[in-house]
N, C-alpha and C positions, 0 to 999 in steps of 0.2 A: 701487409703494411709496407707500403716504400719506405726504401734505407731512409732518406731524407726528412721523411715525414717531423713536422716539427711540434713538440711538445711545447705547450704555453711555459715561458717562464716565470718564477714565482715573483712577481712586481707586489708590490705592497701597495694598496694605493691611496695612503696617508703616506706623504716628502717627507715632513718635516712633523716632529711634537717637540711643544716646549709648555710640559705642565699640562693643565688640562687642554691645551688650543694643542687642534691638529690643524697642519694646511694639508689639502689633497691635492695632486699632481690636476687635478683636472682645475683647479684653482690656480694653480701657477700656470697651468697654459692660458688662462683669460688673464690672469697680468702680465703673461711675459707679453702676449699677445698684443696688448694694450701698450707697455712698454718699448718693446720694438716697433711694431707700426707707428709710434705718436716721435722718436726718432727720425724713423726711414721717411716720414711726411715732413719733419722740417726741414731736410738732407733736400727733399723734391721743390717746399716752398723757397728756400733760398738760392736756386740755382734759376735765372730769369729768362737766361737764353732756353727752360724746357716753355716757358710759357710764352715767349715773344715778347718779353719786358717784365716788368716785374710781378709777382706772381698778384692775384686775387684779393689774397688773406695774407694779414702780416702774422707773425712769429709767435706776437701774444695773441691773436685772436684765434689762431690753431690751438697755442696751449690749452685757451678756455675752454674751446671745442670739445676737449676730451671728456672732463667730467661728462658732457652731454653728451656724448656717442659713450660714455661706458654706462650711461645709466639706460640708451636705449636700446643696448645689445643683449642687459640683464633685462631689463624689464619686460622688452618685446619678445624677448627668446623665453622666457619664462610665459608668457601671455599667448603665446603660439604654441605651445607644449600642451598647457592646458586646454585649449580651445579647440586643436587640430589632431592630437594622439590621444588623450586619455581625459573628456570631459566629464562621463558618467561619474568614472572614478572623486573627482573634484566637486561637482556636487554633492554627492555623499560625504566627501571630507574635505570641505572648504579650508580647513585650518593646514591641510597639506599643501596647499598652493605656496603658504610662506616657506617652507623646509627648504630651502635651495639643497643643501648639503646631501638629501636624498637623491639629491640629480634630477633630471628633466628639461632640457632647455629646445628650442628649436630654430634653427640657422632660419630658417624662413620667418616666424616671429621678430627673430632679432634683428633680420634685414631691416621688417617692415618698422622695425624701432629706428632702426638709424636712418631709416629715411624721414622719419617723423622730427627727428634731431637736428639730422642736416637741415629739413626747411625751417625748422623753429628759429634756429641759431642764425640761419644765413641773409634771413628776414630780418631779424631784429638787429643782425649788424653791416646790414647792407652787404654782402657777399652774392657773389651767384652762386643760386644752388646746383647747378648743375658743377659747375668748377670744384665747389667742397664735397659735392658727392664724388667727382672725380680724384682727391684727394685719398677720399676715406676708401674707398673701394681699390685702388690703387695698394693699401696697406694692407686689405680685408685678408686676402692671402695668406699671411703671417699668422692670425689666430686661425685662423683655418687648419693648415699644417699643425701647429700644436695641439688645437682641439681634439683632430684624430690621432696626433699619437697619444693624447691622454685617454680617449676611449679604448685604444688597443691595449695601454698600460692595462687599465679596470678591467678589461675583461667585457664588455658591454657594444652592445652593437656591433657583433661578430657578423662575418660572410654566413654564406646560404652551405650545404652542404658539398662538399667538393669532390670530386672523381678523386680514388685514391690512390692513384697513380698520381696526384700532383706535387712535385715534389715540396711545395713552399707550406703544404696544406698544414693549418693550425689545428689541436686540437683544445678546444679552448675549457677552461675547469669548468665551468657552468653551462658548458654547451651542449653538453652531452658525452658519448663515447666516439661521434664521427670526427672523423677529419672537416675543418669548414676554413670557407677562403677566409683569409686575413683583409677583408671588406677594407678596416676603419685604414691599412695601408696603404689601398687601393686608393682610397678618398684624399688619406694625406700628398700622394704623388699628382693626383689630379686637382684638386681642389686646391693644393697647395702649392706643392716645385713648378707643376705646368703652367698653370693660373697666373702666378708670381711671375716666371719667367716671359710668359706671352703680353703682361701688361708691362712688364719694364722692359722691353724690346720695340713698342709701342710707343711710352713714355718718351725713349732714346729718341726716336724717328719723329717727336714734334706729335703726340697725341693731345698731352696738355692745352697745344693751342687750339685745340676744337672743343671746347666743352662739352662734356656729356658724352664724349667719345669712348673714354676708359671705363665710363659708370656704365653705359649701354655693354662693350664689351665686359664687362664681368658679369652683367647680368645675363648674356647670353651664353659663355662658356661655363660658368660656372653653371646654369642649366643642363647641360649639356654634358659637364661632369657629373651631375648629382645625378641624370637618368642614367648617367652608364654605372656606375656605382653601385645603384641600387638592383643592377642588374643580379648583383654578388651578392645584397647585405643578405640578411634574412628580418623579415617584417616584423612590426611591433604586434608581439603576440595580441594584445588585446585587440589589434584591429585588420591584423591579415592583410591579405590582399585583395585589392578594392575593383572598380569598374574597372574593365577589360586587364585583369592580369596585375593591373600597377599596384602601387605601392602609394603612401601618402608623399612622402620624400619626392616620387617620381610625381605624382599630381600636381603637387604644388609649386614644382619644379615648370609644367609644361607654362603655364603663363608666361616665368621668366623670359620663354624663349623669344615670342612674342614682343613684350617689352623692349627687353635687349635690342633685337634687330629694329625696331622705332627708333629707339636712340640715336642707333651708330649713324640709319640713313639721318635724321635731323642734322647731328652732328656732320654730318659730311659734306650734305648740301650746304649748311648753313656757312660753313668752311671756316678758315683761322681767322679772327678778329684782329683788327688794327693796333699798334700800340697803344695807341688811345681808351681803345676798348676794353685790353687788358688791364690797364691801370685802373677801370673803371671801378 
């Protein structure tokens, strides 16, 4: 066993009790998540010169926004869990689908929630939707990085087993006795710091004024992180490893890619819109 090798530390993973209510850490990563991104998006919508005049969506129609992208991150992420990892299971016990508190949610679900929110919302209040998905994905980053270090706190959705010469190598309470990569950190540096830093690097440089620019690039790297990720995680037992090698994470990931690189070219060609446009 390497000196290095690192022993899971004992996290608890109930934050907070007050009385019979617990909050769990994986619960304070979708609010803080919620909470910082609904922030760092008003910081983006009042700054005019990222968008070429003034932005899209005013301040309270962002506020509003939220309710509707947190109810399509739980609902869709919750509805992608079911549908895409463990459906057998949920037919036999339909009344499991309500338990959130048991865990199960799925980033691809919950995308496909927020994109169902974005067009609801941006329709009925005249916004473009490409501009508010540009918005929302621009912040998506921030629960991302919290998400996995809440899965790393729990212990859940650990790496695959790890050569044990590796010095970082976890060895996780419920994992077994092997050393396994530390996956859910892997995910948070990618999915999260990289992610984050390559859209507001973007943002900076006038990506705002092309609509659809920031949403197509998240939907591409952020594909792009989740196949390499899952290079490390280890698969959801009940459903192993799928057509040729992959993983579901990875499957449903490859679409993204796809998608993403539509956008960006759209966005490209289509090119930065007029002040006119922007106030539009």
């Amino acid at each position: 066993m390497p000196l290095l090798l690192i022993n899971f530390p004992s996290f608890d993973p109930i934050a907070l009790s007050l009385g019979p209510f617990a909050i769990r850490w994986y619960a304070l990563a979708y609010i803080g998540g919620i909470v910082i991104g609904w922030l760092y998006a008003r910081s983006l919508v009042k700054k005019e010169r990222l968008w070429g005049g003034p932005a899209p969506m005013s301040l309270v129609q962002l506020d509003d926004f939220i309710l509707w992208v947190t109810l399509g991150i739980i609902l869709g992420g919750r509805t992608g869990y079911v549908l895409f990892y463990n459906l057998p299971f949920f037919i036999e016990h339909p009344a499991a689908i309500f338990r959130l508190w048991e865990g199960g949610m799925s980033f691809h679900g919950g995308f496909l929630g927020c994109v169902v929110a974005v067009m609801w919302f941006a329709s009925r209040n005249g916004i473009s939707i490409l501009s508010l998905g540009d918005i929302t994905t621009a912040v998506g980053p921030i629960g991302l990085f919290l998400g996995r270090l809440a899965n790393f706190i729990n212990s859940e959705l650990w790496g695959r087993a790890a050569d044990p010469s590796l010095p970082w190598a976890v060895i996780f309470p419920n994992g077994g006795p092997e050393p396994r990569h530390p996956s859910q950190l892997y995910e948070a540096g990618l999915e999260g710091i990289l992610l984050f830093t390559v859209l507001a690097v973007m943002i900076r440089f006038g990506a705002l004024k092309r609509p659809g620019l920031i949403l197509g690039s998240f939907i591409l790297i952020y594909g792009l992180a989740r196949i390499t990720g899952e290079h490390f995680r280890e698969p959801d037992p009940q459903l192993g490893f799928l057509w040729g090698g992959l993983t579901m994470g990875a499957l449903l990931s490859i679409p993204m890619l796809i998608v993403g690189v539509i956008l960006i070219v759209l966005a490209v060609r289509r090119g930065a819109p007029d002040t006119a446009e922007a106030i539009r």
